[in-house]
PAMI-654530 format. One record per atom (N, C-alpha, C): residue number from 1; residue in one letter; chain; x, y, z. Coordinates in nm, 3 decimals. Atoms other than C-alpha are relative to their C-alpha. Layout:
# PAMI-654530
    n  res  chain        x        y        z
  NUM    a      A        X        Y        Z
...
# end
This chain:
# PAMI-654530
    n  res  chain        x        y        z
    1    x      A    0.093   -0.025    0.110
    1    x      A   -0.098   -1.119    3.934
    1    x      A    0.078    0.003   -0.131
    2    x      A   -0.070    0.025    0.122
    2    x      A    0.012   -1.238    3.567
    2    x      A   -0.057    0.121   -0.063
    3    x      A    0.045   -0.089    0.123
    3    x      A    0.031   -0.934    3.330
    3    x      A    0.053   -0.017   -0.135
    4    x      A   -0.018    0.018    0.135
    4    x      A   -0.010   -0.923    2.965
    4    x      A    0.133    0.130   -0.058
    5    x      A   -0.062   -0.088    0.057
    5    x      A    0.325   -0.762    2.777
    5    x      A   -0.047    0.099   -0.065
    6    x      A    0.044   -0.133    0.052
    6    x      A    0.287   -0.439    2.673
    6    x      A   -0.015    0.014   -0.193
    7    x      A   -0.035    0.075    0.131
    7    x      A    0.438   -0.591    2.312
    7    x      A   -0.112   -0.100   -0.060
    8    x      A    0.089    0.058    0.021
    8    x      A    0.210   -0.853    2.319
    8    x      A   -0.153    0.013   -0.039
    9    x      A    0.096   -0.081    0.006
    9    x      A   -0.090   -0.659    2.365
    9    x      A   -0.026    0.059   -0.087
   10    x      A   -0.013   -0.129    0.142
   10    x      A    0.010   -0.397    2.109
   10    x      A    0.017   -0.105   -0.178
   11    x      A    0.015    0.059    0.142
   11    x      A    0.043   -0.664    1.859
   11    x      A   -0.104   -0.095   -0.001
   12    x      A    0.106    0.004   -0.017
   12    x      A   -0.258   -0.834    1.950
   12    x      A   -0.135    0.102   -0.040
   13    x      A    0.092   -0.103    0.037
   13    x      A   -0.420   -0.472    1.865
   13    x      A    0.000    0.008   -0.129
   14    x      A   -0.052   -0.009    0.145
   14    x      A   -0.240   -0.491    1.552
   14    x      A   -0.036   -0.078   -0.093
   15    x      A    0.042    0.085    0.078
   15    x      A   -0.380   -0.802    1.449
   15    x      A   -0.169    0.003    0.014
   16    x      A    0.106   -0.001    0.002
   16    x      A   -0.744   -0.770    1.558
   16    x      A   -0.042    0.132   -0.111
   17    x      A    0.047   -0.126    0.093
   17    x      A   -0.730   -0.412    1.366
   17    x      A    0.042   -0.050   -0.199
   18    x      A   -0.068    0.054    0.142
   18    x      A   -0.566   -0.577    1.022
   18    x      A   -0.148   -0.107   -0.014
   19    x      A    0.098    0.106    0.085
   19    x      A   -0.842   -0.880    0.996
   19    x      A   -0.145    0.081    0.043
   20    x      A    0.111   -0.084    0.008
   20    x      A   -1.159   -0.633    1.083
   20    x      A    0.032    0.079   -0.118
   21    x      A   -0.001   -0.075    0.123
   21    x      A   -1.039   -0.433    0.821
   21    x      A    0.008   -0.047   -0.147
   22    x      A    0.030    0.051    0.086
   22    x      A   -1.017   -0.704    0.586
   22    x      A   -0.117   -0.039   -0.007
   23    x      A    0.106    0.040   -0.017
   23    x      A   -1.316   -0.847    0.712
   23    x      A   -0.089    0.097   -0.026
   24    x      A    0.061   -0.094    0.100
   24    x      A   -1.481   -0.524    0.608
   24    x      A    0.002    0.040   -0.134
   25    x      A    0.019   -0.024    0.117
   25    x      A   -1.339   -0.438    0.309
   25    x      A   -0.035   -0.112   -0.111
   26    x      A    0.047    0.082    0.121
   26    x      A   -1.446   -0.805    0.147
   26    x      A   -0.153    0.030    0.045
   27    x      A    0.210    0.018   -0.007
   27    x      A   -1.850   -0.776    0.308
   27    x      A    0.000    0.128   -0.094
   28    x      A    0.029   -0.133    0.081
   28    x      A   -1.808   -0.431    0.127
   28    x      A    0.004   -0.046   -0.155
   29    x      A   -0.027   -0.008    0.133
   29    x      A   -1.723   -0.592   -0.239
   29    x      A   -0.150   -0.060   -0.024
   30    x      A    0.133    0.069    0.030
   30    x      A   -2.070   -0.697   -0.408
   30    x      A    0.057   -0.156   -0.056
   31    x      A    0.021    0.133    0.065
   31    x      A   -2.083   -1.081   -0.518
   31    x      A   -0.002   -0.006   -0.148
   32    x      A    0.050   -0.015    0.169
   32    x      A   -2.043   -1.125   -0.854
   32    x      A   -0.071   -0.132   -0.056
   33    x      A    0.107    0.077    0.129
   33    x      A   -2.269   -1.274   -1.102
   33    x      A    0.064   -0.123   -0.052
   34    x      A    0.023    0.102    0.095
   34    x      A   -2.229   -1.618   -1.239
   34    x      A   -0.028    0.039   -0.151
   35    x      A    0.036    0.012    0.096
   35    x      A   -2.254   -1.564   -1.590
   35    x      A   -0.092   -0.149   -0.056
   36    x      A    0.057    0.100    0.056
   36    x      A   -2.533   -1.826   -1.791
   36    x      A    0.056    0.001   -0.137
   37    x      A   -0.044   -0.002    0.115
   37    x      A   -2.442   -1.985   -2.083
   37    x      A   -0.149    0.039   -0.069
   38    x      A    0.096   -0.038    0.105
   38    x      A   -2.670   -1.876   -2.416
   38    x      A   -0.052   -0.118   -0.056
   39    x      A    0.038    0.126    0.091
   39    x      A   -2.856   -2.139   -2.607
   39    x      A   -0.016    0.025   -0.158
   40    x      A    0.023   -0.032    0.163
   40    x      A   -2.795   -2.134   -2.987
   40    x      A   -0.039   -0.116   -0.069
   41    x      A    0.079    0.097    0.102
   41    x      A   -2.943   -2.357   -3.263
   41    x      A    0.070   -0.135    0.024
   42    x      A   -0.089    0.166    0.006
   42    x      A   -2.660   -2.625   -3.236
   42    x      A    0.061   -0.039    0.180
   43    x      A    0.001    0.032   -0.064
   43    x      A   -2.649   -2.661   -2.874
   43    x      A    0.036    0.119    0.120
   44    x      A   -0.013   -0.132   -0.053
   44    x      A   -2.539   -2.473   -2.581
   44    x      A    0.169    0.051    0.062
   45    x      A   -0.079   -0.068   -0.020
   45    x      A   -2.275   -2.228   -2.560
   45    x      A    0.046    0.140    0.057
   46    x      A   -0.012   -0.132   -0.045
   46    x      A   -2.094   -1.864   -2.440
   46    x      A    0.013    0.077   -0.071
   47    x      A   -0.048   -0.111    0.108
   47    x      A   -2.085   -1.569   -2.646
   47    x      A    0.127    0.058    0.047
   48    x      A   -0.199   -0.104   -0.038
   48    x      A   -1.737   -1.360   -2.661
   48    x      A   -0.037    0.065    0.106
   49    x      A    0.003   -0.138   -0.091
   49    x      A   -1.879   -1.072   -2.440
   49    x      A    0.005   -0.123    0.101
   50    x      A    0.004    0.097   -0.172
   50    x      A   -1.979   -1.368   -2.161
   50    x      A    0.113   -0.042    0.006
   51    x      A   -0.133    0.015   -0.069
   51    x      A   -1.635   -1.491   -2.173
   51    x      A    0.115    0.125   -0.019
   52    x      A   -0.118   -0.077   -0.035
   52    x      A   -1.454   -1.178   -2.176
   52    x      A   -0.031    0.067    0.122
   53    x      A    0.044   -0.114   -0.141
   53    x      A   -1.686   -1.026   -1.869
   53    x      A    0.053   -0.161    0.086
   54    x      A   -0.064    0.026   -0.092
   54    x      A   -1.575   -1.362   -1.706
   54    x      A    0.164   -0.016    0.033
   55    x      A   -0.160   -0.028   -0.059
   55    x      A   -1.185   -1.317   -1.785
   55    x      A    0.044    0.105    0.073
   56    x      A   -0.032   -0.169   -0.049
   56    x      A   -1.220   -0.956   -1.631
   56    x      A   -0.011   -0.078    0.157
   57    x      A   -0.023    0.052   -0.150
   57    x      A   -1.338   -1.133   -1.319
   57    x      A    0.089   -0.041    0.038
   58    x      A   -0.159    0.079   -0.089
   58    x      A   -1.072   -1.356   -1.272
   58    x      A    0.064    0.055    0.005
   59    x      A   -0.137   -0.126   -0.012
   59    x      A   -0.843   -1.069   -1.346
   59    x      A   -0.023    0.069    0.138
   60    x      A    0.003   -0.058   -0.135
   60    x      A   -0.981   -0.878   -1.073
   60    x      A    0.020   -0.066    0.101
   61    x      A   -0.009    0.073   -0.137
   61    x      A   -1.013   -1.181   -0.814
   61    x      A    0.190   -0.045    0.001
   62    x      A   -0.166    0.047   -0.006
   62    x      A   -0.639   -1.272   -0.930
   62    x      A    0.087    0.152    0.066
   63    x      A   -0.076   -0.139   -0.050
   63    x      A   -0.520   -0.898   -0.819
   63    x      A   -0.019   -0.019    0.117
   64    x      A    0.087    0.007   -0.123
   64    x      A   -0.759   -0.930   -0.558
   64    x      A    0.131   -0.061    0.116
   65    x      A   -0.062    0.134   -0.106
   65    x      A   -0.556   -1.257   -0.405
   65    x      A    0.157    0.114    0.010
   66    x      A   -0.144   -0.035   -0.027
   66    x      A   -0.205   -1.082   -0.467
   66    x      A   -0.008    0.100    0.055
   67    x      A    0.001   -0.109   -0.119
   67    x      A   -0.306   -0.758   -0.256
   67    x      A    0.032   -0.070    0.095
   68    x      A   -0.008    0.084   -0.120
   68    x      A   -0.416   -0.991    0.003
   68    x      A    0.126   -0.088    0.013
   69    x      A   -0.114    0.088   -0.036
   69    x      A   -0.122   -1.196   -0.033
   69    x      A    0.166    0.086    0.097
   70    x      A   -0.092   -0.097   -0.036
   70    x      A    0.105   -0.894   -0.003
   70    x      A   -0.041    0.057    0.153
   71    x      A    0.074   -0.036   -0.128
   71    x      A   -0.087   -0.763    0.299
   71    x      A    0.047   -0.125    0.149
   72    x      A   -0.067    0.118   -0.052
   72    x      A   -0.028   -1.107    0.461
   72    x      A    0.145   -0.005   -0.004
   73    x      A   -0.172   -0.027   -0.034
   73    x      A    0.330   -1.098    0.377
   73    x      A    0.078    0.079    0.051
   74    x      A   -0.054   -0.124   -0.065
   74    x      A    0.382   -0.778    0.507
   74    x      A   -0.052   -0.012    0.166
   75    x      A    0.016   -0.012   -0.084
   75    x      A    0.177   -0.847    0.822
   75    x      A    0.099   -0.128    0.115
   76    x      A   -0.086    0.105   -0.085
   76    x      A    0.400   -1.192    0.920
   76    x      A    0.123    0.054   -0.004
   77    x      A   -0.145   -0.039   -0.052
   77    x      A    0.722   -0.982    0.843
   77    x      A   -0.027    0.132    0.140
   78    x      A   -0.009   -0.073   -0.107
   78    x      A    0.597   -0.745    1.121
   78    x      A   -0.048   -0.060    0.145
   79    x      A    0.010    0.081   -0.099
   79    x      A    0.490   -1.001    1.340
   79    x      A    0.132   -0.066    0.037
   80    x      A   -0.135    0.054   -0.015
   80    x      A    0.831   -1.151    1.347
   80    x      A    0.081    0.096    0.041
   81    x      A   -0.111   -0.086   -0.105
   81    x      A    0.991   -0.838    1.422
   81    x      A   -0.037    0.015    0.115
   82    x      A    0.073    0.015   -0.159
   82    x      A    0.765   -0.820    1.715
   82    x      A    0.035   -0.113    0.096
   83    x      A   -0.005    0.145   -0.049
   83    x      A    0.829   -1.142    1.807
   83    x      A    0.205    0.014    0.055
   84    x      A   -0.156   -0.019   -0.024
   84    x      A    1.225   -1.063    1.765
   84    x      A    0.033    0.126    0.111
   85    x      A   -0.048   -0.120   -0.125
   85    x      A    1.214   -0.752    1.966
   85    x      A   -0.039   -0.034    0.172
   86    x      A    0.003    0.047   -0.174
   86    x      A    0.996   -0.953    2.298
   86    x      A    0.088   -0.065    0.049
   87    x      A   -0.084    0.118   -0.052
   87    x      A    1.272   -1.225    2.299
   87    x      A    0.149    0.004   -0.017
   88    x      A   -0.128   -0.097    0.013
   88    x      A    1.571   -1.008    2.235
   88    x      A    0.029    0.085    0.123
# end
């Protein structure tokens, strides 16, 4: 009877518990809004406030990505030690 490493397993737990928890904390962020452009006399354009509420977004989604990026980078350097300690 083939059994699953004890290592294997445990980092298998490690990875199903890391992407549920991402996978929760993005269904948890609300969707943001599209901003519309305004229509003024000479055609159509954005007012300041509409493009400074959408540079705030990108600011946030740009943090956003480099958590997640860090999170990811931190979870393949602990997969690799895992990986170094079954085949060691």
């Amino acid at each position: 009877m083939n059994c699953i490493p004890r290592q294997t397993l445990f980092l298998s737990l490690i990875l199903t518990c890391f992407f549920a928890t991402a996978l929760a904390q993005t269904s948890d962020q609300s969707p943001t809004a599209t901003p519309t452009p305004t229509a003024t006399a000479h055609g159509t354009s954005t007012n300041t406030s509409d493009i400074d509420d959408i540079r705030r977004q990108l600011r946030e989604q740009r943090e956003e990505i480099e958590r997640l990026r860090v999170t990811v980078t931190e979870q393949s350097r602990v997969i690799n030690e895992m990986r170094g300690q079954s085949g060691g």
